[in-house]
C-alpha positions as CSV (number, residue, x, y, z in Angstrom):
1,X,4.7,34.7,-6.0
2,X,5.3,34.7,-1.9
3,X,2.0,35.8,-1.8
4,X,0.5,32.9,-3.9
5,X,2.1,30.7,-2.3
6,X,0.9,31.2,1.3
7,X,-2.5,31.3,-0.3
8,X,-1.9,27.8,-1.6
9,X,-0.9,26.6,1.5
10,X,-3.5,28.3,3.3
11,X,-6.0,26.6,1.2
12,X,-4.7,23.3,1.6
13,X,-4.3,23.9,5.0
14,X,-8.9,24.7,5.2
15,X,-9.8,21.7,2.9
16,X,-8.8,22.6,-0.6
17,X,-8.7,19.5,-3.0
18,X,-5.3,18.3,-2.8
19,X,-5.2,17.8,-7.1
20,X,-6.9,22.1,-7.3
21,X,-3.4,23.0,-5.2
22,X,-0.9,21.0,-7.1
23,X,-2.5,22.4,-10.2
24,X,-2.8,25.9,-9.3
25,X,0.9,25.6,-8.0
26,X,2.2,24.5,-11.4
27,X,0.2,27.2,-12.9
28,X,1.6,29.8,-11.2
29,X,5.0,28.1,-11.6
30,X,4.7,28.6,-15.6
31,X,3.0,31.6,-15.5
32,X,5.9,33.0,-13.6
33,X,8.8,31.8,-15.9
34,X,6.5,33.0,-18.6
35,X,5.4,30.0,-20.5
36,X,2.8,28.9,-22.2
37,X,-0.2,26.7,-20.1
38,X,-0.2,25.0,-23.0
39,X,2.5,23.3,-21.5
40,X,0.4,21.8,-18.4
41,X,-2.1,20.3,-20.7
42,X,0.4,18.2,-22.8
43,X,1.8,17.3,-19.7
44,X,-1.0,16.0,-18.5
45,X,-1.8,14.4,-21.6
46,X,1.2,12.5,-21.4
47,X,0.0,9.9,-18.9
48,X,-2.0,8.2,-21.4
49,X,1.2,7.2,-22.9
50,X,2.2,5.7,-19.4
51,X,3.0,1.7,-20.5
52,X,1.6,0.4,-16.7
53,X,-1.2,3.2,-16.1
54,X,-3.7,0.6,-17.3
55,X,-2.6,-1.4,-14.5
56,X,-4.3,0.6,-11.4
57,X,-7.9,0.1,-12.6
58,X,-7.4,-3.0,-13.5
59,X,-6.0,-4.6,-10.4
60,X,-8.0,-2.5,-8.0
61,X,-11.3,-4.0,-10.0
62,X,-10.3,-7.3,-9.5
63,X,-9.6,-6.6,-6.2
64,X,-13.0,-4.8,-5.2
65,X,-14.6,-8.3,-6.7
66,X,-12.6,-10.0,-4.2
67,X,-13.9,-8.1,-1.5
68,X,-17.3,-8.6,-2.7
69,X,-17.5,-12.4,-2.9
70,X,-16.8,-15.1,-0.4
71,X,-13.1,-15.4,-1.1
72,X,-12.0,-13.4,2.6
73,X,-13.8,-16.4,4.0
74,X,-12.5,-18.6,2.3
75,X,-9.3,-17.1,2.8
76,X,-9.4,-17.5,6.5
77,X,-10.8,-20.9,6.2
78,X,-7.5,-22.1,4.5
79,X,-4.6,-20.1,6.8
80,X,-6.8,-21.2,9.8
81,X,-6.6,-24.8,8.4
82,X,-2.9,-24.5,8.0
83,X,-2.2,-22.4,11.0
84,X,-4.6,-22.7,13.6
85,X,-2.6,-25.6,15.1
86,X,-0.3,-23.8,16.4
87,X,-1.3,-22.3,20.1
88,X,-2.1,-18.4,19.3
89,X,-2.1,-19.5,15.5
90,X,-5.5,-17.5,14.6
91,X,-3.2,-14.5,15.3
92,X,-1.0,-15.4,12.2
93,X,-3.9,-17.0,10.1
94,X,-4.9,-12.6,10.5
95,X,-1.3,-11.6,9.8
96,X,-1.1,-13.8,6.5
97,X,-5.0,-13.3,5.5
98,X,-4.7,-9.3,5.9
99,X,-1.5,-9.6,3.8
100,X,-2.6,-11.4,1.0
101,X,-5.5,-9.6,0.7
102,X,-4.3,-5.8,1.2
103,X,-1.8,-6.8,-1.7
104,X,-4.7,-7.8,-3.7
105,X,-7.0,-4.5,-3.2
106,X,-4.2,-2.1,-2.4
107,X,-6.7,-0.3,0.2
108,X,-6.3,-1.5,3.4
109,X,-9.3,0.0,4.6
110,X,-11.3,-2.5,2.3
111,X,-9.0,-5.0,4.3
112,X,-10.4,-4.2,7.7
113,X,-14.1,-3.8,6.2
114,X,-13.7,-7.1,4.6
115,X,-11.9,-9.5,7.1
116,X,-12.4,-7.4,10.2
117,X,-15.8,-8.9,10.3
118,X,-14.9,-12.6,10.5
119,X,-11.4,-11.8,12.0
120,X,-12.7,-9.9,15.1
121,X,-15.0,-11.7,16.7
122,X,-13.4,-15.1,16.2
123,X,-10.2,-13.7,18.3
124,X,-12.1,-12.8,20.9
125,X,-13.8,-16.0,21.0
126,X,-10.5,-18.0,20.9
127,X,-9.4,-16.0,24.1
128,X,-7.5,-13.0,22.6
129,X,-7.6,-10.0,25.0
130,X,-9.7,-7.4,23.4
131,X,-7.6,-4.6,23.2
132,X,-4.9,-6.9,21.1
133,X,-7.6,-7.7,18.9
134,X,-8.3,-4.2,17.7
135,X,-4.6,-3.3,17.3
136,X,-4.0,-6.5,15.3
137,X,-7.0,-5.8,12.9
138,X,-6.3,-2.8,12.8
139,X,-2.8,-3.0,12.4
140,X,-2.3,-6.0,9.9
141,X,-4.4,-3.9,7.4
142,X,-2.0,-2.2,6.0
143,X,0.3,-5.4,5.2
144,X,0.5,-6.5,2.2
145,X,1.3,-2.9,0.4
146,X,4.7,-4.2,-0.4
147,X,3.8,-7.6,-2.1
148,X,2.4,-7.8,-5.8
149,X,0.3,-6.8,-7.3
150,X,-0.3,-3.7,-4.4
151,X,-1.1,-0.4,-6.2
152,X,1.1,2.0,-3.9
153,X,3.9,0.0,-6.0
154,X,2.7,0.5,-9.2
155,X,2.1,4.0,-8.5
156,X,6.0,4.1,-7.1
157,X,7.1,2.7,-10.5
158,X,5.0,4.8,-12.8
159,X,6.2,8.2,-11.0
160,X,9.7,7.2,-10.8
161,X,10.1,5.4,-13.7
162,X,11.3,2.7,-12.1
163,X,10.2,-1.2,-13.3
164,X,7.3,-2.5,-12.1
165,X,8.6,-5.8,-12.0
166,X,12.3,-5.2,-10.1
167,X,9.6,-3.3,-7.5
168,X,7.4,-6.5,-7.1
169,X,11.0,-8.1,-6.1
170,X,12.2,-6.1,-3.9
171,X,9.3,-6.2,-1.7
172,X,9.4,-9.8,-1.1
173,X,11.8,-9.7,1.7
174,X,10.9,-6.2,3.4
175,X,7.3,-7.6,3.4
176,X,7.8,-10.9,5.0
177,X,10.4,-9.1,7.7
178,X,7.3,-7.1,8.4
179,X,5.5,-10.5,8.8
180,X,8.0,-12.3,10.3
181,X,8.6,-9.8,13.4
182,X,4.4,-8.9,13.9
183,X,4.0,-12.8,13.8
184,X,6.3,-13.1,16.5
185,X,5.6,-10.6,19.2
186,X,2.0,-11.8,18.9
187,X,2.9,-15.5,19.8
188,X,4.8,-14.1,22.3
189,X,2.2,-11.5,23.5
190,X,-0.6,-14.1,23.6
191,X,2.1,-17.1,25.0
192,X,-0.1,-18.0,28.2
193,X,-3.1,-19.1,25.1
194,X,-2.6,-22.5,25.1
195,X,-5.0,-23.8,22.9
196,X,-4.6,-24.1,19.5
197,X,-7.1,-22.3,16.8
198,X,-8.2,-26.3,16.1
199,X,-5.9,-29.5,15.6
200,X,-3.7,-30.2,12.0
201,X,-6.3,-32.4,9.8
202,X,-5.0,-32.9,6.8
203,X,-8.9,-32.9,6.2
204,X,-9.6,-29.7,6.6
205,X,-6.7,-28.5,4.7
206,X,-8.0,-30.4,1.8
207,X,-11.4,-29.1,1.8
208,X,-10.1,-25.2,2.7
209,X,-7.7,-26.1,-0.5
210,X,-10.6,-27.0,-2.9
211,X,-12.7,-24.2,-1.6
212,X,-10.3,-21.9,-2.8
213,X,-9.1,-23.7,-5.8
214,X,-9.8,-20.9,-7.9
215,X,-8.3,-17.9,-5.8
216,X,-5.2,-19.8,-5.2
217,X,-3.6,-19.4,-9.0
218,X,-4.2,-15.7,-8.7
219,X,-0.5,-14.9,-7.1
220,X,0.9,-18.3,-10.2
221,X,-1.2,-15.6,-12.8
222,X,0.4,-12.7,-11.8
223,X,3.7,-12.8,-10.7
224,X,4.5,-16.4,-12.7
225,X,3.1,-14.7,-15.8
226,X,5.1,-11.5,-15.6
227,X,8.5,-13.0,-14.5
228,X,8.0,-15.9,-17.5
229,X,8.2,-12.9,-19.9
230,X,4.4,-14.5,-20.9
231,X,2.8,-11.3,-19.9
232,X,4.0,-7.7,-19.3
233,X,2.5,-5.9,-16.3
234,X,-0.7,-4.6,-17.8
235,X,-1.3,-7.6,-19.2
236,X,-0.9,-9.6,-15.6
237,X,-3.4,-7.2,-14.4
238,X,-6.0,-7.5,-17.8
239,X,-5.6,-11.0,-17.1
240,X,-6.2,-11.0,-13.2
241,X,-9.3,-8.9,-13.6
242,X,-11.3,-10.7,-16.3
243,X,-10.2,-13.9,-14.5
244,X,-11.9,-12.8,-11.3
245,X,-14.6,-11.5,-12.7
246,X,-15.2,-14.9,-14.5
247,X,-14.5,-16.9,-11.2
248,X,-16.7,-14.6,-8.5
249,X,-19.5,-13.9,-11.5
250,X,-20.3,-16.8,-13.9
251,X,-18.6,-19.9,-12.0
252,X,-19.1,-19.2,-8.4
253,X,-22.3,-16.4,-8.9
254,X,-21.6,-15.0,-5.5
255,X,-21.8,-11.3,-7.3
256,X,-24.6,-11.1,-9.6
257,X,-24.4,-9.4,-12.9
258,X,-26.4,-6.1,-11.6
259,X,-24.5,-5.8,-8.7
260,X,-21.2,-5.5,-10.9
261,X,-22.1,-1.7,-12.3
262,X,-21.8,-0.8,-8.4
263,X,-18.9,-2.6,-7.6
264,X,-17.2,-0.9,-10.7
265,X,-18.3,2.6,-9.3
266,X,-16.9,2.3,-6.3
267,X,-13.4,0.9,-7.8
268,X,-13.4,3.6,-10.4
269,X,-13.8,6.4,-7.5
270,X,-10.4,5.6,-6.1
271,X,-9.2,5.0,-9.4
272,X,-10.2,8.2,-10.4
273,X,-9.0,10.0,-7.3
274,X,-5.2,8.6,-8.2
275,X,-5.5,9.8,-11.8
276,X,-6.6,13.0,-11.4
277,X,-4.1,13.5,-8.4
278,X,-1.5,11.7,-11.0
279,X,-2.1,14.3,-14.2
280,X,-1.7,16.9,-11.8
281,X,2.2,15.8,-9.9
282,X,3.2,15.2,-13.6
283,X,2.6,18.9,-14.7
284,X,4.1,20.3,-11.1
285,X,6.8,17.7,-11.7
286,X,7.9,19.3,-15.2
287,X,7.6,22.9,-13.6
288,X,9.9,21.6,-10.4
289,X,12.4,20.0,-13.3
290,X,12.3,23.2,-15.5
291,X,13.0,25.5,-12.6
292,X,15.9,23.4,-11.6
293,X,14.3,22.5,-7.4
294,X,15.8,18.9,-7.3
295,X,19.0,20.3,-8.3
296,X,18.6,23.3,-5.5
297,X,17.1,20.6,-3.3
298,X,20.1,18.7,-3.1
299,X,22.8,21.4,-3.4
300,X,21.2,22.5,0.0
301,X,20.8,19.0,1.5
302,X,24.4,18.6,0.7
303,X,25.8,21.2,2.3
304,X,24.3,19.8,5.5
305,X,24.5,16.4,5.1
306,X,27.8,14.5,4.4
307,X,27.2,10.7,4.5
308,X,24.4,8.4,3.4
309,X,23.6,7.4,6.7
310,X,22.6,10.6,7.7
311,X,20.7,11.1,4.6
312,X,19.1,8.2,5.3
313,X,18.5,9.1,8.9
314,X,16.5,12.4,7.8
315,X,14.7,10.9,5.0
316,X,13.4,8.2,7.1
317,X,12.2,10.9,9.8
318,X,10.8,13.0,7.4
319,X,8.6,10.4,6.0
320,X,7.5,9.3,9.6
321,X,6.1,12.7,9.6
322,X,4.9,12.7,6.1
323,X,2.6,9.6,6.3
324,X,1.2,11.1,10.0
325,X,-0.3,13.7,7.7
326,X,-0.9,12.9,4.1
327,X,-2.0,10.1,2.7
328,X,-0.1,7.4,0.7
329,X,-0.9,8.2,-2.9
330,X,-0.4,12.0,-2.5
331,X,2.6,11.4,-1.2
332,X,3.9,9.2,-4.2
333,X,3.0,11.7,-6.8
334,X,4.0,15.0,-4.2
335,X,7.1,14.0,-2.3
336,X,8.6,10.9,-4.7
337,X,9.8,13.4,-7.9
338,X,11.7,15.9,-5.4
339,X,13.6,13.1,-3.0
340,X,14.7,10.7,-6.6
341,X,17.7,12.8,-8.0
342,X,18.9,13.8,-4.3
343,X,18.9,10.4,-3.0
344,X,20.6,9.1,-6.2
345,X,23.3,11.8,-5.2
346,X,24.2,10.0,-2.0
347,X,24.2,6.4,-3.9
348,X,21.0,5.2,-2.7
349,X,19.4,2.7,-5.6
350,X,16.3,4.0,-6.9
351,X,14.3,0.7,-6.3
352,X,15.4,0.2,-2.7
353,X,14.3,4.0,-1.8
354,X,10.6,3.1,-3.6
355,X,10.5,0.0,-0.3
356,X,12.1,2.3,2.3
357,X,9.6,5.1,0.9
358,X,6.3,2.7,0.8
359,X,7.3,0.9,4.2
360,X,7.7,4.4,5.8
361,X,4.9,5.9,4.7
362,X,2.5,2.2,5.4
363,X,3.0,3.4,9.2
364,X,1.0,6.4,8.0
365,X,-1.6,4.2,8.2
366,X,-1.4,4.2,12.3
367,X,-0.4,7.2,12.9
368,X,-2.4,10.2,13.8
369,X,-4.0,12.5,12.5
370,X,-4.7,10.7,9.4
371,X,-3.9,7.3,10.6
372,X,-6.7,6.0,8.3
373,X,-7.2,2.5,9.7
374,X,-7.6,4.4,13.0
375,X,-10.8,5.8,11.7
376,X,-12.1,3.2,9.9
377,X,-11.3,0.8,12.9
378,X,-13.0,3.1,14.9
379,X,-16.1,3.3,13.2
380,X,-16.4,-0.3,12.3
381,X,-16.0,-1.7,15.8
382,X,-17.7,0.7,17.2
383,X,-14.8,2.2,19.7
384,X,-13.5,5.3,20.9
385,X,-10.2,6.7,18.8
386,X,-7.7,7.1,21.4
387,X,-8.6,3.4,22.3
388,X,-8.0,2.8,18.8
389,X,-5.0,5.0,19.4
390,X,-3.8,2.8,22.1
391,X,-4.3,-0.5,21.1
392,X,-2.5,0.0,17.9
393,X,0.6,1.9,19.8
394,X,2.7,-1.7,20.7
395,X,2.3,-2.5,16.4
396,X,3.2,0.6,15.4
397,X,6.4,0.6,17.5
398,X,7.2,-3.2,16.1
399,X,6.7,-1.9,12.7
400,X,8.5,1.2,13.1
401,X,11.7,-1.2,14.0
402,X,11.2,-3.4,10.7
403,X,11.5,0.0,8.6
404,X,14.2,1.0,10.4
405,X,15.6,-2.2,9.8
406,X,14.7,-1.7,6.3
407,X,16.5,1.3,5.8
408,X,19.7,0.2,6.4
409,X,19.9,-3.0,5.2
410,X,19.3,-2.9,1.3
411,X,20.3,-6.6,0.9
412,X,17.0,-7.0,2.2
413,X,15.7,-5.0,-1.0
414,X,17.7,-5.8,-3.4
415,X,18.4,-9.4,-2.7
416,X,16.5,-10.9,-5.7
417,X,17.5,-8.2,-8.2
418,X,20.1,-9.2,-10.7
419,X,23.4,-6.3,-10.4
């Protein structure tokens, strides 16, 4: 078994698809204890009886239309409207535009592809130093991953079991602290800009309001629907998606009908990607349960660490490293399962570890060697990584302090949970 498993990590290691090694882990997991594979395929089965797994395609659809039409101008056209007035405001008009519309797709690359476009330039024609520029695109696309309806939190709550709707909560506050303390070193990084994006008109704010009439009820639709009780999460996202596609397809026309089967495709691959990584976890998740490696887990942990704090300490470095080299959704489905039970045995609440864990692992997003926004910055500006690397650096650290932050403050989690 020693054997197979260096060959599993040897193949991951050279390339292997990550879902091919979970698999052939569990595998060789049953085979060992001498079960039936049987058991791997009912497992796997079993996700279909998942109440929010309709959610992910659903939401990620509607999002993918979203990146499609107009609305990420229209977007910027209403926080400049309401921001710009403020001197250095089109830095926060990107801050709040990335946000909204990262929680929306739940890719952040699609965020920087999208917004980058209209976001770039215009900062450098308002006076923004270039380099800051690049680190604030790049950086603020991967905000919005703890608002609903963002997928990474959907995919928390399915793994763990946890509800959807305490998650969508929870990440109110953690979020807008990540806001709140990026929006703020960039009004004081760019202090010496004077002039304002444009002048308050109440104007303009009307006319960016009725441009995006019909995007604005999207956040009333999905989080006033499922915390009504009127719909249930998979409804919300049923809802969101047919509404969207109504909106960006018959009202507006800015897709056309024979563009859709494309813009499906390309949803479906990511979709895809998570399920099939999914079905896998949840049959290496039964093996890890049957041979008893939480409970091992944490017998070792404890016998090493004594106090929550600590645990808290080592958790949050270890998902630092994590995120510098796997990617968010793997590391849901890989990681989640194993740290649950041991950091229920040091009284950490399930939903607050589920913001800790997605905050932690967002600056995965900036960090090399995976850093994904790194590379897809890179390549859609047209600059070298380690200026990428660099001009992202200052963010990352500012970040890194608002997780930290997180961490140990879960009032700021749990805040609009009932006890």
């Amino acid at each position: 078994m020693i054997l197979f498993g260096v060959i599993l990590v040897l193949l991951a290691v050279f390339g292997a698809p990550l879902f091919a090694v979970i698999a052939a882990s569990a595998m060789l997991g049953f085979y060992g204890q001498e079960s039936d594979l049987m058991i791997m395929a009912i497992e796997i089965q079993s996700i279909a009886s998942m109440p929010f797994l309709s959610a992910i395609p659903l939401f990620t659809f509607a999002g993918y239309l979203l990146s499609e039409s107009n609305a990420p101008k229209r977007l910027v056209r209403l926080t400049g409207a309401m921001l710009g007035w403020v001197p250095g405001g089109l830095a926060l008009v990107c801050l709040a535009a990335c946000a909204f519309f990262t929680a929306f797709t739940g890719a952040s690359g699609v965020t920087i592809i999208a917004l980058g476009a209209i976001l770039y330039p215009a900062l450098k024609e308002d006076g923004y130093d270039d380099k800051f520029n690049l680190g604030l695109v790049t950086s603020a696309g991967s905000l919005g991953l703890l608002f609903a309806p963002s997928l990474p939190l959907i995919l928390y709550g399915v793994i763990a079991e946890v509800s959807i709707d305490d998650l969508f909560l929870a990440g109110i506050m953690p979020g807008l602290l990540m806001l709140v303390m990026l929006a703020g070193w960039c009004l004081w990084v760019n202090r010496h800009i004077r002039k304002p994006l444009s002048s308050f008109s109440l104007r303009e704010v009307g006319t960016a309001l009725r441009e995006s009439m019909w995007e604005l009820p999207l956040p009333i639709v999905v989080l006033g629907g499922i915390y009504s009780g009127f719909f249930a999460v998979s409804e919300a996202a049923a809802v969101t998606a047919l509404y969207v596609l109504l909106i960006e397809v018959v009202i507006l026309r800015e897709i056309r009908w024979r563009d859709l089967p494309g813009i499906m495709r390309s949803s479906m691959v990511l979709v895809g990607g998570i399920l099939v990584i999914l079905g896998m976890s949840v049959a290496s998740t039964s093996y890890m349960i049957d041979a008893e490696i939480p409970q091992r887990l944490l017998e070792f942990v404890s016998t090493m660490v004594t106090s929550q704090t600590t645990f808290l300490i080592l958790l949050l470095l270890f998902l630092l490293v994590l995120g510098a080299i796997l990617d968010i959704f793997s590391a849901i489905v890989l990681v989640v399962p194993l740290i649950l039970p041991i950091a229920a045995g040091y009284g950490v609440n399930e939903v607050h570890l589920g913001i800790v864990f997605l905050a932690a692992m967002q600056l995965g997003y900036l960090t090399p060697p995976v850093g994904l926004n790194l590379f897809i910055a890179s390549y859609r500006f047209e600059k070298p990584i380690m200026h990428v690397y660099s001009a992202t650096f200052p963010f990352l650290i500012i970040l890194m302090l608002s997780v930290i932050l997180i961490t140990f403050f879960p009032q700021l989690s749990l805040l609009f949970l009932s006890e």
